[in-house]
N, C-alpha and C positions, 0 to 999 in steps of 0.2 A: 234156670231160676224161674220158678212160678211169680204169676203175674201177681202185682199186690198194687190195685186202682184203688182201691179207699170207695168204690160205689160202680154201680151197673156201667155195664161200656155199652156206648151207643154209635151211629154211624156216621163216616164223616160227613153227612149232610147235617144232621145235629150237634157235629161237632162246629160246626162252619156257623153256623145260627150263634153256638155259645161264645168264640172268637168276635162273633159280630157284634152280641151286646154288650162284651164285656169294654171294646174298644168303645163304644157309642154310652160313654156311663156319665160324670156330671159334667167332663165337661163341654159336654153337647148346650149347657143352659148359657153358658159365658161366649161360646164363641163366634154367633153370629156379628156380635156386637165388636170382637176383635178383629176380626176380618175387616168388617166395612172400615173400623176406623184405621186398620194397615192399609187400603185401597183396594181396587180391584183388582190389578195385575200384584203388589204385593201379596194382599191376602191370599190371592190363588197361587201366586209361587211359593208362596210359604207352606202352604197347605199338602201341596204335590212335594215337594223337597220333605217336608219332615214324615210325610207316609213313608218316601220310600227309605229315608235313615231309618225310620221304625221297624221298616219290613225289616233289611239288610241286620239288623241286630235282634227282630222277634229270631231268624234262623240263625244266628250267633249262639240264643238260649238253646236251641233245638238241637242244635250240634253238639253243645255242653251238655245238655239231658244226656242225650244217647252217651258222650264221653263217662258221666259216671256213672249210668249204668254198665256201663264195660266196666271200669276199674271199680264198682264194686262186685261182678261177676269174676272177673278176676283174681277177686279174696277169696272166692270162694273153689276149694280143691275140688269138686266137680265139674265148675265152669270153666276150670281151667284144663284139666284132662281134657274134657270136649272139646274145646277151642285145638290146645297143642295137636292133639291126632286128628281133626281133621283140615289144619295148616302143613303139618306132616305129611300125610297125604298126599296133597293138592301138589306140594314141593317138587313130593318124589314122583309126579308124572310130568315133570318138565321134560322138554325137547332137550338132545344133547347140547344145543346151541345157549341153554336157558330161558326161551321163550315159551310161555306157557302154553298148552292145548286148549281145547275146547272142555275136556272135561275137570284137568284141573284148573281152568277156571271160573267152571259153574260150582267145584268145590270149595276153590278160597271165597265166592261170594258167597256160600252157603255158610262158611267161617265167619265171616264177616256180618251177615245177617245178626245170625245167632248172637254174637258177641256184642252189637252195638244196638241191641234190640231194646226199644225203649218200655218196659214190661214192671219198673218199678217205680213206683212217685217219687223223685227226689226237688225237695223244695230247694229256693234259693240258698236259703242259710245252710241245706246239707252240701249242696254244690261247693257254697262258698268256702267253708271246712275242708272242704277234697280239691280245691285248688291254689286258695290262698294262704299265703303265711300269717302270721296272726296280725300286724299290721293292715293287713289287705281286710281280711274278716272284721276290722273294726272300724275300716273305711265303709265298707258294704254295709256295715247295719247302722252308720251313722248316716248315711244316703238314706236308707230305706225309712229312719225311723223321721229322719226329718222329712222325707214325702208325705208318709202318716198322719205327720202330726199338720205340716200343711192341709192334708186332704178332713182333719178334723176342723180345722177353723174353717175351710168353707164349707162344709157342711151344716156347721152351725148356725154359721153366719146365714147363710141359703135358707134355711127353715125359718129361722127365726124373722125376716125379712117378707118372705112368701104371709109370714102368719101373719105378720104386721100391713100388709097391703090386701088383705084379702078382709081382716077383723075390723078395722080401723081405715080404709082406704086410704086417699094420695094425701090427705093430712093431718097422719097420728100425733098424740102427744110425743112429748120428746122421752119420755119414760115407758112407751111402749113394747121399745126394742128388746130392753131389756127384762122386763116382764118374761117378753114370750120365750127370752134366752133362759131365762132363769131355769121356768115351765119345764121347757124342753129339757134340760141337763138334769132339773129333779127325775124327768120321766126319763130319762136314758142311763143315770147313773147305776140304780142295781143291778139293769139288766149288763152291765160293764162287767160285774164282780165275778160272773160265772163264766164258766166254759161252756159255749156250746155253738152246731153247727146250723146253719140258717137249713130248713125242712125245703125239699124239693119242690113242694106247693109254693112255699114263699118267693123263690127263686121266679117260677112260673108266673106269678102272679108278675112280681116286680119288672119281672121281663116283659110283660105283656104290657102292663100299665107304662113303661118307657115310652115302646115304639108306638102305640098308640097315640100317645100324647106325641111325640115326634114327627109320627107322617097327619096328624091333625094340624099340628104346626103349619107346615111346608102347606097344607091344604087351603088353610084360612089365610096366609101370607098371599098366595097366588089368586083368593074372592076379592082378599083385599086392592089386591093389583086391579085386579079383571073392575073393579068399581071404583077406587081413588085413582087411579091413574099413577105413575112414577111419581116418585120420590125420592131419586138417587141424583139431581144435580149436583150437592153439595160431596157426595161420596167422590173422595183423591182417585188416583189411580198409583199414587204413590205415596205413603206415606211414612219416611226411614223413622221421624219423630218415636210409630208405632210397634218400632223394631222389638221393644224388650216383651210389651206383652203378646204382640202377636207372636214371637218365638216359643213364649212360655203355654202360652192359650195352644199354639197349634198341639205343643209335647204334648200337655195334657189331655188333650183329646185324644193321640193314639196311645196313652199306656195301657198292655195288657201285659209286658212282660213279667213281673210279678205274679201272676197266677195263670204263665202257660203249663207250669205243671201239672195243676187240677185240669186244666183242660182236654189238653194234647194224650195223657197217659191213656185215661179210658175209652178212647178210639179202639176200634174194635180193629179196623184195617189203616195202618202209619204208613202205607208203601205208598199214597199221594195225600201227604202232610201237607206238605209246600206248598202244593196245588189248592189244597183248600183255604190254609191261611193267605195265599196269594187272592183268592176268589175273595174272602170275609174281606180283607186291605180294601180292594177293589169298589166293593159294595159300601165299606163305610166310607171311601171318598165320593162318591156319586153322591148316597144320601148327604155330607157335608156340603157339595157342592150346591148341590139344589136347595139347601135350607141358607147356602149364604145366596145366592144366586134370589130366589126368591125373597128373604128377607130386606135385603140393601134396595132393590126395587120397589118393594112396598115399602118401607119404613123410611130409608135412607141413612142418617149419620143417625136420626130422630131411634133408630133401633136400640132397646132397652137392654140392660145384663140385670137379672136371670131374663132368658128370651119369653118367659113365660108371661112376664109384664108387659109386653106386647098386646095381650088378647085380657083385657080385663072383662070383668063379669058383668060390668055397666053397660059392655058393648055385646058381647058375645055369651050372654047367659047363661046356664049352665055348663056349659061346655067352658067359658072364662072360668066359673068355677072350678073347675077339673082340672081345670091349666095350671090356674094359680097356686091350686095345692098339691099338685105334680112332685114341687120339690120335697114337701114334706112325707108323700106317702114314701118315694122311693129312697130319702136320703134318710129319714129318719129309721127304718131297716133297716139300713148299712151302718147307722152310727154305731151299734153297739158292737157289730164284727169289726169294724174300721177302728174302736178302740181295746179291744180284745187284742186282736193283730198286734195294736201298738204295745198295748203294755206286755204282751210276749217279747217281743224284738227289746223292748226296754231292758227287763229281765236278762234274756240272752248276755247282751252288750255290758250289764251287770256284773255278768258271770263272769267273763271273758275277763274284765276290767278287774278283776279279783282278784282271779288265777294269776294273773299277769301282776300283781301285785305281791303276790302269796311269793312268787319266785323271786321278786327282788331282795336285794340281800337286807339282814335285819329286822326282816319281818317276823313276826314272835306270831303263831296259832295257838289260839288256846282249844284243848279238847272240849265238849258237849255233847249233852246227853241227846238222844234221840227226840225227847221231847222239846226239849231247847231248840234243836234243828227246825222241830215242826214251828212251834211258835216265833220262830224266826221268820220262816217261810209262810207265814198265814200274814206276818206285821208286811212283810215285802210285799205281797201281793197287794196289803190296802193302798201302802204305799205309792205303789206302780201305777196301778188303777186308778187313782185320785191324778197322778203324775201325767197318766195318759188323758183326764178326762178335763180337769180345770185351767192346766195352762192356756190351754187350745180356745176353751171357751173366755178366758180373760184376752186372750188376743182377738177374738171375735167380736169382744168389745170395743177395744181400742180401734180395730179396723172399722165398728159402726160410726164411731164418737169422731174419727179421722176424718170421714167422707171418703172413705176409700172403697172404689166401686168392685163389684165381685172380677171381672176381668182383673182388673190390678193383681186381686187374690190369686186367682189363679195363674198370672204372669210372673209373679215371683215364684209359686212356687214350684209350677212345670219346669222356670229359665236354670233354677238352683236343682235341687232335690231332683226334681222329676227330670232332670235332664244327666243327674249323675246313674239314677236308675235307668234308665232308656236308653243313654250311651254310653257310659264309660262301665259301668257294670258290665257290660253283656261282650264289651269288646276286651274289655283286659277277661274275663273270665276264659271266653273260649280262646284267647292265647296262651292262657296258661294252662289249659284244657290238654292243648294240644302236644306242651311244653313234658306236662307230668306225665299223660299216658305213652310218650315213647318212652320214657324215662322207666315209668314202673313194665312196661312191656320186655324191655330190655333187660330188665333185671329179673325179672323173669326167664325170659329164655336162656341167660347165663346161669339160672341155678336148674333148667334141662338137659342132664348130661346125656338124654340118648338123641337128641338133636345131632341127626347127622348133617342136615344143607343148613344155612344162614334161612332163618323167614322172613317175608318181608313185612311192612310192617302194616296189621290190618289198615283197610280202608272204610273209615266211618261211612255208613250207606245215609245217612242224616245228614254227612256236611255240609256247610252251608255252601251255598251256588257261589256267594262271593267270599270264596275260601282261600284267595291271597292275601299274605299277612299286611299288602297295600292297603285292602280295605278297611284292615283293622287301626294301622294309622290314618286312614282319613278320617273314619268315625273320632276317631280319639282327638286330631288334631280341630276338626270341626267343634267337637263339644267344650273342649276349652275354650276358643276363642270365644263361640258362644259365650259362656260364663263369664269370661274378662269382659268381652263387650254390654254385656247386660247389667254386669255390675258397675262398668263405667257409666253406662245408660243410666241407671238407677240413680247413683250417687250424682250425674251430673242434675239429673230434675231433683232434687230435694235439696240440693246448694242454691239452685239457681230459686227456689220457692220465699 
């Protein structure tokens, strides 16, 4: 199977760079402020625990990658010749005892290469289609699209907030929030309606303009130390109160599984994947550490959400300017792929919900003409688009007019969505992963009739390290409880309010 990257393959040191900012994205603004207020030792247990849940299921998705790219190599009658004759092969130089040689088993891992070689982009929703039942498939894009559309109310919220304390300082009128929401959605709505891909400059740009304002952060937190002196007496070392958003605040800070596809495929060399996304992990808990580590020192509990209201321009001059409008330059980018995204998965879920209706009994189809279809399909898209773009921005509202601080924001929605995405996605996937390709392999070499030995059954060169089906009910049984506890959490502070 020729490789099909969707854009230039680069090497795993720049694959390791993209892993690292994609992990390091908004919410790096919200989570100094949930750490300090989870405590020292929680916020750091927290922080260490859900990296590595994160890693143990980023290689859950990497196992599934490789899985459908096997079982869609497998559809194909030359990938499958290739594969059969040289597993055949490898068989027939077994030891009389059935213990394999030296050569054939440089040959079955030359089978195996081949066969589980990650060489085509297969997104989530194509995954989710090649392993789940339709059930499962409407579970998943109802995860996904409610991340989405969380990840769009804080972005609005984010900009619009930045714009109001940079325009207006610490005491706008009470109608300025909404102005600048307003602003922002007229300027981001057409750019909604089109398809299109964010230009490799922009990416660069926004990458750069990140870490820059991030290790300036970490840099001005530590002047501030070195000349105010501590300011962490009042910071807990415990605090369980801050269980729901510290949980959600930590998920949120490591998602990248939704677009390790784009990442990981156009890697020019996958033979130390692991290793490198293990290095990126690595790298974004140091920078995390050091930004709570120095933050809660200088600031204390007094540390602000977005962290960027920390360094105002009163104090900190131009460079407070650059802070402040941080959120804007790099969230405002993203808002129109972030509602793009959504109103695709919207659609998707659409479909699905359609189809599934179209089969229930009683349903009556009326025929139409091609151009009906089309004008069908031009009304849905307004639809969609409008669906993906104003709900989000009316919830941005109410989350202003509440007093509900951006951590909050992101505490619901990493504790909910973003934690069905980061664990339960990635862990029921590559079980079923695992479930369907013996299944369709099997079936396979039952319609083999020159199969003279039994084969055994390939070995994924991708799976993951923590590859007993243990690890897949830990993940599973942690993220539940999670979510019953956060929703207990939840419910119990707004009865008790």
């Amino acid at each position: 199977m020729e490789e099909n990257n969707h854009g230039s393959q680069y090497s795993p040191t720049v694959a390791c760079i993209y892993v690292f900012n994609l992990v390091v994205g908004t919410g790096i603004l919200a989570l100094p402020s949930v750490l300090v207020t989870g405590g020292w030792f929680l916020g750091g247990l927290f922080l260490v625990l859900v990296s590595f849940c994160s890693f143990v299921t980023v290689t859950f998705m990497l196992e599934a990658m490789a899985t459908a790219n096997a079982l869609i190599r497998l559809e194909n009658k030359n990938g499958i010749e290739e594969h059969t004759l040289l597993a055949i092969e490898a068989s027939e130089m077994l030891l009389e005892d059935g213990t394999p040689n030296d050569e054939s088993h440089a040959l079955q891992q030359q089978s195996d290469r081949q066969l589980f070689q990650i060489a085509k982009r297969t997104e989530l929703g194509e995954m989710a289609g090649l392993f789940f039942n339709q059930w499962g498939i409407i579970f998943f894009y109802t995860a996904l699209i409610l991340y989405l559309f969380g990840d769009s109310v804080i972005y609005s919220t984010m900009v619009a907030r930045s714009l109001v304390g940079f325009f207006s300082g610490p005491t706008p009128a009470p109608w300025t929030f909404d102005m600048y929401l307003v602003l922002f959605v007229v300027f981001s709505v057409p750019l909604c309606f089109f398809d299109f891909q964010k230009t490799k400059l922009l990416q660069i740009m926004t990458m750069a303009i990140r870490n820059i304002c991030l290790y300036t952060m970490i840099i001005l937190a530590i002047v501030t130390l070195a000349k105010s002196g501590r300011h962490d007496k009042e910071v807990p070392h415990f605090n369980v109160l801050a269980l729901p958003n510290l949980f959600g605040g930590t998920v949120y800070s490591f998602m990248c599984h939704h677009s390790l596809p784009s990442i990981v495929t156009p890697m020019r060399d996958k033979s130390q994947v692991l290793r490198i996304l293990g290095m990126a992990f690595m790298s974004v808990i140091v920078v995390y550490l050091f930004l709570f580590i120095s933050c809660g020192l200088a600031f204390g509990t007094g540390v602000l959400d977005p962290i960027t209201f920390n360094f105002p321009p009163q104090q900190y001059g131009i460079i407070g300017d650059v802070l402040f409008l941080f959120p804007v330059f790099t969230l405002s980018s993203n808002f129109p792929m972030l509602s793009i995204t959504l109103r695709n998965n919207l659609d998707t879920l659409f479909q699905l919900l359609l189809r599934k209706a179209r089969n229930a009994p009683h349903f009556e189809t009326v025929a139409r003409s091609p151009q009906q279809v089309a004008r069908a399909a031009g009304r849905r898209r307004i639809l969609l688009t409008l669906l993906a773009v104003l709900p989000p921005t009316f919830f941005s509202y109410i989350a202003e007019h509440s007093n509900m601080s951006v951590d909050e924001l992101v505490g619901i929605t990493g504790a909910f969505a973003g934690c069905a995405v980061m664990f339960i996605i990635p862990a029921t996937m590559v079980y079923c992963s695992r479930k369907v390709f013996a299944k369709v392999y099997m079936d396979m070499l039952d319609e083999k009739k020159t199969v003279l030995k039994p084969l055994p059954l390939p070995k994924n060169v991708h799976a993951s390290p923590f590859s007993g089906q243990c690890w897949v009910f830990v993940i599973l049984i942690w993220a539940v409880l999670a979510i019953l506890f956060n929703a207990f959490e939840n419910w119990t502070n707004h009865s008790t309010q």
